[in-house]
C-alpha positions in Angstrom: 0.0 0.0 0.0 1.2 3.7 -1.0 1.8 6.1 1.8 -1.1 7.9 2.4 -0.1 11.9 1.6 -2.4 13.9 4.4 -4.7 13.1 7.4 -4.9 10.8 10.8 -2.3 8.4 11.6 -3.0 6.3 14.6 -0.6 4.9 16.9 -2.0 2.1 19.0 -2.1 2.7 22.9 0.5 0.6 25.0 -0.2 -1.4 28.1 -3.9 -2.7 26.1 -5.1 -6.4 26.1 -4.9 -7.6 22.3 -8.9 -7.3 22.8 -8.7 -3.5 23.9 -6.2 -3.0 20.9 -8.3 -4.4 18.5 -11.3 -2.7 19.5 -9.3 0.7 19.6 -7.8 0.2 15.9 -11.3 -0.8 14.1 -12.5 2.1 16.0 -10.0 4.7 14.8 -10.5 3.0 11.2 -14.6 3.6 11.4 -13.4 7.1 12.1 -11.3 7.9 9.8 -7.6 7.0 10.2 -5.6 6.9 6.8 -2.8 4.8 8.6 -2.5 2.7 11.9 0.5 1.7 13.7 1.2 -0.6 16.1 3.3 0.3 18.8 4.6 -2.0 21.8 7.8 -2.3 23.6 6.5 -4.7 26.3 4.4 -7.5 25.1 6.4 -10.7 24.2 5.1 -12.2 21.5 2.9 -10.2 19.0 2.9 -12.1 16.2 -0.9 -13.0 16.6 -2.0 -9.7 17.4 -0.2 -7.9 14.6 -1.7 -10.5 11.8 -4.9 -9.4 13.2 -4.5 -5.9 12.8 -2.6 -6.2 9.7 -6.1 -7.8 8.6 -8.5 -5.1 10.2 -6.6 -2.3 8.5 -6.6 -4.0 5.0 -10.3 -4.3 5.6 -9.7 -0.6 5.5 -7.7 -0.2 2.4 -5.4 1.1 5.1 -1.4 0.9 5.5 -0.4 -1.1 8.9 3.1 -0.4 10.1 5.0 -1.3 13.3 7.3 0.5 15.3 10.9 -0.7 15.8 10.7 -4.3 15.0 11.7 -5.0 11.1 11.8 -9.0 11.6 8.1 -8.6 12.9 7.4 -6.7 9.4 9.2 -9.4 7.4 7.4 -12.4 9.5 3.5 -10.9 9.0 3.8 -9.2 6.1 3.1 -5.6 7.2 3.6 -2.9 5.4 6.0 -1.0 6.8 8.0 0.3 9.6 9.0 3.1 11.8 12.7 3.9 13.1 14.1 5.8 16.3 17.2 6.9 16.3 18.5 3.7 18.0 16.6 1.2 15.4 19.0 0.5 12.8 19.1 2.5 9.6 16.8 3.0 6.5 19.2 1.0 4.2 19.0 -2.0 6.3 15.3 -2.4 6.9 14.9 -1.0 3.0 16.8 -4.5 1.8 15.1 -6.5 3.9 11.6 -5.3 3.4 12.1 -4.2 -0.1 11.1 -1.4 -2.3 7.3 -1.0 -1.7 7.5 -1.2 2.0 6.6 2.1 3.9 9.7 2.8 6.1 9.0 6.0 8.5 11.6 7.7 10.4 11.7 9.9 13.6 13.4 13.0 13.0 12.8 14.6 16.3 14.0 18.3 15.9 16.5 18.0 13.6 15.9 18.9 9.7 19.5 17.4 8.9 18.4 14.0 10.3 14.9 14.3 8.0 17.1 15.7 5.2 19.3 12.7 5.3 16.3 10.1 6.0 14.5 11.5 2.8 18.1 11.1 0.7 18.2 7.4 2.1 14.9 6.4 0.8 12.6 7.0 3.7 8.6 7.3 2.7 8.2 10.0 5.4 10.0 11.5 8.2 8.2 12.2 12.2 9.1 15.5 14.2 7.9 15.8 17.4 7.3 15.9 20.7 5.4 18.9 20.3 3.6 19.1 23.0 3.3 17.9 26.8 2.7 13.9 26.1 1.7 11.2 28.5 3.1 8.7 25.7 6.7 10.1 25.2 7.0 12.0 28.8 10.7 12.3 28.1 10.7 12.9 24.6 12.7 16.0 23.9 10.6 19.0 22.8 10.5 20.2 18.8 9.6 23.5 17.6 6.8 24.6 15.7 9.3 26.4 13.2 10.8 23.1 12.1 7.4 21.7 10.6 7.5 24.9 8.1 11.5 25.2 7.7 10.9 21.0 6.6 8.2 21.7 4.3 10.1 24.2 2.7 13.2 21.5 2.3 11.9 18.1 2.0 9.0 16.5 -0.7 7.6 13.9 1.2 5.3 13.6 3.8 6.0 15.3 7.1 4.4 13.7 10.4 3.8 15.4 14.0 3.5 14.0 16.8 3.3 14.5 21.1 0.5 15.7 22.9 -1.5 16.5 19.7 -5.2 17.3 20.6 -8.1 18.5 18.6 -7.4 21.8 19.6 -4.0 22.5 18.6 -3.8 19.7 16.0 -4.6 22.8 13.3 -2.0 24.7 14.3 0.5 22.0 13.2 -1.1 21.3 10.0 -1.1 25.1 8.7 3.1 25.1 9.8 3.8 22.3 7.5 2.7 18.7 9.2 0.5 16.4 6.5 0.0 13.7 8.9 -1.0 14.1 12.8 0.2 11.2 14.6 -1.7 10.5 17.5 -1.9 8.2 20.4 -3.6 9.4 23.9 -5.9 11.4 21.8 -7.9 8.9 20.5 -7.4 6.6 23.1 -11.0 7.6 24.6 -14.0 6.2 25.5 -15.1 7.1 22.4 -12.1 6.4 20.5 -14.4 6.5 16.4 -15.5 9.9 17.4 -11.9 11.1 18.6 -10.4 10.0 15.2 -13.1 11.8 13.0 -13.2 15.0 15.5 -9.3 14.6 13.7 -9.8 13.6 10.0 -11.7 16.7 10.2 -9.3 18.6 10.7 -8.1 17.7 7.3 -11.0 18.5 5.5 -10.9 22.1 6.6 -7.4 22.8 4.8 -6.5 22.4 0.8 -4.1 19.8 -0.2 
């Protein structure tokens, strides 16, 4: 699947039964989410729950990725994968995913970094934490002035994330981001109407 140019990108909540997970992702689909990933650094083995979502999002026409874990993209067939800093580099997970996998990279605050990921081959670069985040507590903060110094640099897509709410999510889409990358947010009781108080966000702007 292509990488999806603008919108909701949903990050799946950590700490979740594989039930609550599930429930969360078709929810976030139902509301609008143009692509899901599946983030979790403590469950063992999630081969089982990540063939299930990489089902539910197809359902969707949707792109599933994971976060940090390139042999559990290779095993299920996902497809793509996002890379930290300490997650081994583009070329790597490029050759052994191959040329139509979606390979996302967090960029933090640092244009260089994005400027380098986008000359490597990476299908879109993350800057963030932009605001206060329950997720990434320690996460160091980015600026709002490296969304538009990016756009102004780099031609693919550009993703925010950190503390993003309905309420300031605008405010990063009209500095540069095309993606709002989102965990907490949606992670609601009502977690369909969360995601399309954010796809509508998109539908506001011109693309």
């Amino acid at each position: 699947m292509l990488m999806p140019k603008w919108g909701l990108y949903a990050i799946t909540p950590e700490g979740k039964t594989a039930v609550q997970i599930l429930e969360f992702t078709e929810a976030v689909l139902k509301g609008g989410a143009c692509i899901v990933q599946y983030r979790e650094k403590g469950r063992n083995d999630k081969t089982d729950l990540a063939k299930k979502l990489l089902e539910l999002c197809h359902a969707h026409n949707v792109p599933f990725l994971i976060n940090d874990n390139v042999e559990l993209v290779e095993t299920i067939g996902a497809d793509g994968v996002h890379l930290g800093k300490d997650d081994g580099s583009i070329l790597e997970a490029r050759q052994r995913l191959g040329d139509s996998a979606i390979i996302g990279v967090s960029c933090y605050n640092s244009i260089e970094r994005a400027i380098a990921a986008e000359k490597e081959g990476a299908n879109y670069v993350a800057f963030g934490r932009f605001f206060t985040s329950n997720s990434k507590p320690l996460a160091a903060p980015a600026e709002i002035g490296t969304l538009t110094a990016a756009k102004k640099v780099l031609t693919l897509p550009i993703v925010a994330i950190g503390g993003i709410l309905p309420e300031n999510g605008a405010m990063l889409i009209d500095a540069g981001a095309d993606l709002l990358a989102v965990i907490g947010s949606l992670a609601t009781a009502d977690s369909e109407r969360s995601a399309q108080t954010f796809s509508a966000l998109f539908s506001q702007i011109s693309h």
